[in-house]
C-alpha positions as CSV (number, residue, x, y, z in Angstrom):
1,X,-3.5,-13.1,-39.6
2,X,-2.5,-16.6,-38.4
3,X,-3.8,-16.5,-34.4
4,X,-1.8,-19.6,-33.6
5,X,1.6,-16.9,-33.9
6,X,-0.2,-14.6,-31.0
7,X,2.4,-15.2,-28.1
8,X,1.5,-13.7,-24.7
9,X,4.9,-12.9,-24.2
10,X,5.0,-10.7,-27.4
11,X,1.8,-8.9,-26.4
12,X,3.2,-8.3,-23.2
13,X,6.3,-6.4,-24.8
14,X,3.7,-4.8,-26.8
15,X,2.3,-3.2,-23.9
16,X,5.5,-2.1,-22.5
17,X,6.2,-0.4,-25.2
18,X,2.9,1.3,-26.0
19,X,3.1,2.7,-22.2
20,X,6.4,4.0,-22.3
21,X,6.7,5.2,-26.1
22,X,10.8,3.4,-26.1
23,X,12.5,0.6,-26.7
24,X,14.9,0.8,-23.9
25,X,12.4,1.8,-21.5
26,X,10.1,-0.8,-22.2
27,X,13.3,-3.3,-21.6
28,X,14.0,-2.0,-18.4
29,X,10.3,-2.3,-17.5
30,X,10.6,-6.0,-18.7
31,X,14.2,-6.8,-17.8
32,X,15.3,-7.4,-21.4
33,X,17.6,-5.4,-23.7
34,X,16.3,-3.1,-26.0
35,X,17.3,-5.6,-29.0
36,X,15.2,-8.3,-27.7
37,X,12.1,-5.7,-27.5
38,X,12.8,-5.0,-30.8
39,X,12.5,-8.3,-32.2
40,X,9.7,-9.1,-30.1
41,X,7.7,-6.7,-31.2
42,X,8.1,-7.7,-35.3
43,X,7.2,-11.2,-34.1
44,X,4.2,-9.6,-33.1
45,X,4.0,-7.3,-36.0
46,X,4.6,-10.5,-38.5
47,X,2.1,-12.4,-36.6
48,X,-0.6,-9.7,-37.2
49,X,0.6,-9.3,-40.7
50,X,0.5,-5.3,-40.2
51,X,2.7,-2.9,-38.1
52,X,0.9,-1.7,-35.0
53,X,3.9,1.4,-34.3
54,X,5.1,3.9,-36.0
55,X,8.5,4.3,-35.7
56,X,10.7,7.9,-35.2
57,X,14.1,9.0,-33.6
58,X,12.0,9.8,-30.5
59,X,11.1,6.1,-30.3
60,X,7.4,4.2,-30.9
61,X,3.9,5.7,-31.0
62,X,0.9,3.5,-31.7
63,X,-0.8,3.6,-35.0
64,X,-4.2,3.1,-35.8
65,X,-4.3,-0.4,-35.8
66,X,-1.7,-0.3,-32.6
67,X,-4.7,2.0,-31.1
68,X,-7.8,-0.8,-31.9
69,X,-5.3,-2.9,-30.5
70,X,-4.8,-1.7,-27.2
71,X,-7.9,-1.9,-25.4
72,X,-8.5,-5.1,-26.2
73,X,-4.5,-6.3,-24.7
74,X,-5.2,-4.6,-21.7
75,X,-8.5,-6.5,-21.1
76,X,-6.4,-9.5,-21.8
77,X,-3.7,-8.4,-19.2
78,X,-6.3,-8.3,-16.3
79,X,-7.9,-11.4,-17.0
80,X,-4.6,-13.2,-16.7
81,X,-3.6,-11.0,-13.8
82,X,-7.0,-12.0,-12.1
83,X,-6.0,-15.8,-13.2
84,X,-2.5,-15.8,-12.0
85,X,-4.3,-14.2,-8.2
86,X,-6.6,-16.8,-8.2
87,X,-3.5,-19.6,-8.7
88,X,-1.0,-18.2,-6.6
89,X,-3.2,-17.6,-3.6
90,X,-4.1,-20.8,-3.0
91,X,-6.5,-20.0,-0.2
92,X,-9.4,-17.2,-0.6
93,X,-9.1,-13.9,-0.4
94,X,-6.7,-11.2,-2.5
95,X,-3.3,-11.1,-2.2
96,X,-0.6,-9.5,-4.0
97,X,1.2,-6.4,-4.4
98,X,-1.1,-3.0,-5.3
99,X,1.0,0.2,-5.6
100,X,-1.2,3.6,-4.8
101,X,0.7,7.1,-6.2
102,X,-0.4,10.0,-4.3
103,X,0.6,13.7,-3.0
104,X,3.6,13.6,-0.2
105,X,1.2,15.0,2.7
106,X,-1.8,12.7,2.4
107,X,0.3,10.0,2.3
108,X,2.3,10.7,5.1
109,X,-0.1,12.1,7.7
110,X,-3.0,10.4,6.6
111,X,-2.6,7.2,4.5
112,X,0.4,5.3,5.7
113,X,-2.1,5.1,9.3
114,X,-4.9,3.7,7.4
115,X,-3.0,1.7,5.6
116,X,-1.3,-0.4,8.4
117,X,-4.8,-0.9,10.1
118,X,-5.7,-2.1,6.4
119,X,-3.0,-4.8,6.5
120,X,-4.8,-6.8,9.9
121,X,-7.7,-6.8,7.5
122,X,-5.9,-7.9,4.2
123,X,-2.6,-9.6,5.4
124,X,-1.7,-11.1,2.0
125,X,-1.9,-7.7,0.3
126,X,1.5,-5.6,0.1
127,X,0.8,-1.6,-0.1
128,X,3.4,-0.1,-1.9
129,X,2.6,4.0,-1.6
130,X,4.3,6.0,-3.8
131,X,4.8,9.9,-3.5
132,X,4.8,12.4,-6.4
133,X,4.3,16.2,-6.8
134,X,3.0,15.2,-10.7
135,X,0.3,13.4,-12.5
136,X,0.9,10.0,-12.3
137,X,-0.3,8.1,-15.8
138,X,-2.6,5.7,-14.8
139,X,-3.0,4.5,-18.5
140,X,0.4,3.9,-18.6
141,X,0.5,1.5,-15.8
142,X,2.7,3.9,-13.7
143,X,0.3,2.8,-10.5
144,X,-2.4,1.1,-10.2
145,X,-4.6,3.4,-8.1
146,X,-4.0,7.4,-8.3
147,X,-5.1,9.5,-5.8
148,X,-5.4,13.1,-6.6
149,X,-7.0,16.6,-5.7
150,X,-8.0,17.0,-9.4
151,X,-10.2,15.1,-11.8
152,X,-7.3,13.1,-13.9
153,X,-8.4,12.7,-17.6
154,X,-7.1,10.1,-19.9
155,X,-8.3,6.8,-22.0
156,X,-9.7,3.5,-20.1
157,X,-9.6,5.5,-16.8
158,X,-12.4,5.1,-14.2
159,X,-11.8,8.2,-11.9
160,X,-14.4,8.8,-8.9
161,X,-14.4,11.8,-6.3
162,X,-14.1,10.0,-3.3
163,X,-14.0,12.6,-0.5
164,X,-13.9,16.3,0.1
165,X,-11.6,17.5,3.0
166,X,-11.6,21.1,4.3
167,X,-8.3,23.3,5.0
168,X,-7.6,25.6,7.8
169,X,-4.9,28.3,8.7
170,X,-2.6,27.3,12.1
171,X,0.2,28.7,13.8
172,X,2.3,27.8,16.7
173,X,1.8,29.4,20.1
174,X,5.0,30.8,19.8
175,X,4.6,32.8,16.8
176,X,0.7,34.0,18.0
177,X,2.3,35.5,21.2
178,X,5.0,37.5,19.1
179,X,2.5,38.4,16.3
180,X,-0.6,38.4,18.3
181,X,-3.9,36.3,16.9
182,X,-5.7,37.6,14.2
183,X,-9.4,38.0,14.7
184,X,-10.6,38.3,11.6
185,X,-9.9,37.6,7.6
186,X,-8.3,40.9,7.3
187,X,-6.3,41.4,10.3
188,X,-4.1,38.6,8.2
189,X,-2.8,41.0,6.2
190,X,-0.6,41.8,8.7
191,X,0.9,38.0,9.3
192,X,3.7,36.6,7.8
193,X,2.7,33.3,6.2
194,X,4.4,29.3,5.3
195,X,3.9,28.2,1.7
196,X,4.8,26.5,-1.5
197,X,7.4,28.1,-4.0
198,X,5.3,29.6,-6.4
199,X,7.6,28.9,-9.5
200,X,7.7,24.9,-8.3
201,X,4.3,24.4,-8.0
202,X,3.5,21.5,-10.4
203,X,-0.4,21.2,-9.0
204,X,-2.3,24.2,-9.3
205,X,-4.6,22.5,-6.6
206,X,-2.2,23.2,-4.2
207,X,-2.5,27.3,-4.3
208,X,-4.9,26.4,-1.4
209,X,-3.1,30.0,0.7
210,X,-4.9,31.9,-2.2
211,X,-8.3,31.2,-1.6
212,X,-7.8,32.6,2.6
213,X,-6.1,36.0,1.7
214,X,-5.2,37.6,-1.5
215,X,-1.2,38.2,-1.7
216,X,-0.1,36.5,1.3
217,X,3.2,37.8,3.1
218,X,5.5,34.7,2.9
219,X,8.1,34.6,5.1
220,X,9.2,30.9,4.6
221,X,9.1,28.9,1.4
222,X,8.7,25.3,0.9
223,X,8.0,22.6,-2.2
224,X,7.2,20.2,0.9
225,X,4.1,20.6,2.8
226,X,5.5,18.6,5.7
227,X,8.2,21.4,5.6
228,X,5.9,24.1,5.7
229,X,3.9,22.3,8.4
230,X,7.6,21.6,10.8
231,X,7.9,25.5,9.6
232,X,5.4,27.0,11.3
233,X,5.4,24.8,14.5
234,X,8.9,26.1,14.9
235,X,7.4,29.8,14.9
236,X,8.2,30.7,11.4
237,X,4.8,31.9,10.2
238,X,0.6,31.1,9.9
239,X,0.5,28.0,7.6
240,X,-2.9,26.5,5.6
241,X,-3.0,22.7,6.0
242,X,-5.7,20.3,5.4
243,X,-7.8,18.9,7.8
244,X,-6.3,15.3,7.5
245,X,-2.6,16.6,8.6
246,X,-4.4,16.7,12.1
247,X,-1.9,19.8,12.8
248,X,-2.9,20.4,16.2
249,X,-1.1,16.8,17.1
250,X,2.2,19.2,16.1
251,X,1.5,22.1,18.9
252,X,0.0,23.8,16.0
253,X,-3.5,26.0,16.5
254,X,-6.2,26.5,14.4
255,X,-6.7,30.4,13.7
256,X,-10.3,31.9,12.5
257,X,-11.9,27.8,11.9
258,X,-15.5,28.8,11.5
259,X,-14.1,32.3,9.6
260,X,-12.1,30.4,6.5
261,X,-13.5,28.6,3.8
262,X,-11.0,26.2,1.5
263,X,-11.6,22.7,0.4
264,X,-10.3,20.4,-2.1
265,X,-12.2,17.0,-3.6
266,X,-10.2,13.7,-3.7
267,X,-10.5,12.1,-6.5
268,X,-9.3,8.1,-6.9
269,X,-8.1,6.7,-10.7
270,X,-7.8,2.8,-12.0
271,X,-7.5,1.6,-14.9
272,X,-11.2,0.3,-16.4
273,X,-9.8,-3.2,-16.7
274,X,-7.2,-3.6,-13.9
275,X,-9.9,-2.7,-11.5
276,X,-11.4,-6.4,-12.0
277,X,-8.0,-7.6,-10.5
278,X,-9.2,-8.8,-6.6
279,X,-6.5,-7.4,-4.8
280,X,-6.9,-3.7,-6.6
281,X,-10.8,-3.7,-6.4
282,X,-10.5,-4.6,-2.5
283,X,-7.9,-1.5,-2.2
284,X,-9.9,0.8,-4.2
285,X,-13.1,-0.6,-1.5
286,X,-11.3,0.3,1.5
287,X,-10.2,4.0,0.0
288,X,-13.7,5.0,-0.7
289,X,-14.8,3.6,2.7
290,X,-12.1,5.5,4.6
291,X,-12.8,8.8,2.7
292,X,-16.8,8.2,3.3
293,X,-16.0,7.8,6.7
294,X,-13.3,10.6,7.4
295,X,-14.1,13.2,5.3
296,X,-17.1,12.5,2.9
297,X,-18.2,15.0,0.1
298,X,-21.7,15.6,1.8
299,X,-19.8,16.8,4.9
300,X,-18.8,20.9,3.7
């Protein structure tokens, strides 16, 4: 292997395509064609003097050597991101752009508040939240922060639970004067609930309704939890929400609080090396210290 071939630009395209397993993806990623991956990635590949992918209709996996590679690229990648920081800033302090993925209701009821207090702290850093129902592939460079109710597995990751927030049942005042309050766990078996769509449910986290009351009556049916939520302060049923929605802001009220036991952990991904980048390691500060302080594991 001659070292003086090694081209940033070509290791970069190497990434791209390890993440997204195409040709074509990995040029949209980059803003190049899928030719110009192509030959990008035998520069590389003549450079090393081996192949690093193996190559299918279905596009590009690693190989072994591709694999041994890897680690060592994205190390690379984070030193340069951390360099390219440090130039561009030109005063102290991190700036840039850090994109956090994360479940529709947390983000909207709880995060996007946080995070515009965050940005009197850190002016020069841009949030970009981003909603999803699925797993988003931290090792892929989909984000750079994922924020989850489950423990996300996968290579270089660095996952901590960060939190543990409790979930309670609510209804509107209009619906508890038709349908009378319930005074006890089983007296719910004669409400008519707000939930998910059982057949759409991507995170089985989410079958929080479960763990109150076994077969639920459910009268209304949403994939949205802000849906649901709007649901039942129009009436429509008893819904389970977590304690960061802070329903009762809505008209909605609690129902049997001390009675119901559900909680989910939060639990916050990076990758191993990207976390070194200034910017991402001051985000992934302030989430831990906002989750310590709002709802901390020790807490239920």
């Amino acid at each position: 292997m001659n070292i003086n071939r090694l081209s940033w630009d070509d290791l970069r395209v190497f990434l791209a395509v390890a993440r997204t397993g195409n040709l074509s993806r990995a040029g949209r990623s980059l803003g190049m064609d899928h030719a110009t991956v192509g030959r990008r990635v035998s520069a590389l590949e003549f450079a090393l003097e081996t192949p690093v992918f193996e190559r299918d209709r279905t596009g590009c996996r690693l190989n072994a050597q591709g694999r041994a590679m890897l680690e060592h690229v994205e190390a690379v990648e984070a030193n340069l991101l951390t360099l390219a920081d440090t130039l561009e800033s030109g005063t102290p302090g991190p700036a840039g752009h850090v994109r956090i993925a994360t479940m529709e209701g947390i983000a909207s009821l709880y995060l996007s508040e946080q995070f515009a207090g965050f940005k009197q702290e850190e002016p020069r850093i841009s949030i970009e939240l981003v909603t999803s129902s699925n797993e988003v592939r931290i090792s892929q460079r989909e984000a750079d922060i994922f924020l989850s109710f489950f423990e996300p597995r996968g290579t270089n990751l660095e996952v901590s639970r960060i939190g543990r927030f409790a979930l309670n049942l609510y209804a509107s005042s209009d619906y508890l004067s038709r349908h009378g309050t319930p005074c006890s766990v089983k007296a719910l078996g004669n409400q008519v609930f707000v939930g998910y769509i059982d057949d759409l449910i991507q995170l089985e986290a989410v079958r929080w309704l479960d763990d109150a009351i076994a077969n639920p009556a459910i009268d209304f049916y949403s994939s949205s939890m802000l849906s649901q939520m709007f649901a039942a302060a129009a009436g429509a049923g008893i819904v389970m929400l977590p304690a960061f929605a802070h329903a009762e802001r809505f008209g909605l009220v609690p129902i049997l609080k001390d009675r119901i036991e559900v909680h989910r952990d939060v639990w916050m991904s990076t990758h191993r090396y990207v976390r070194r980048v200034p910017r991402i390691r001051r985000v992934l500060a302030f989430l831990g210290e906002i989750f310590m302080r709002d709802f901390p594991i020790s807490n239920i």
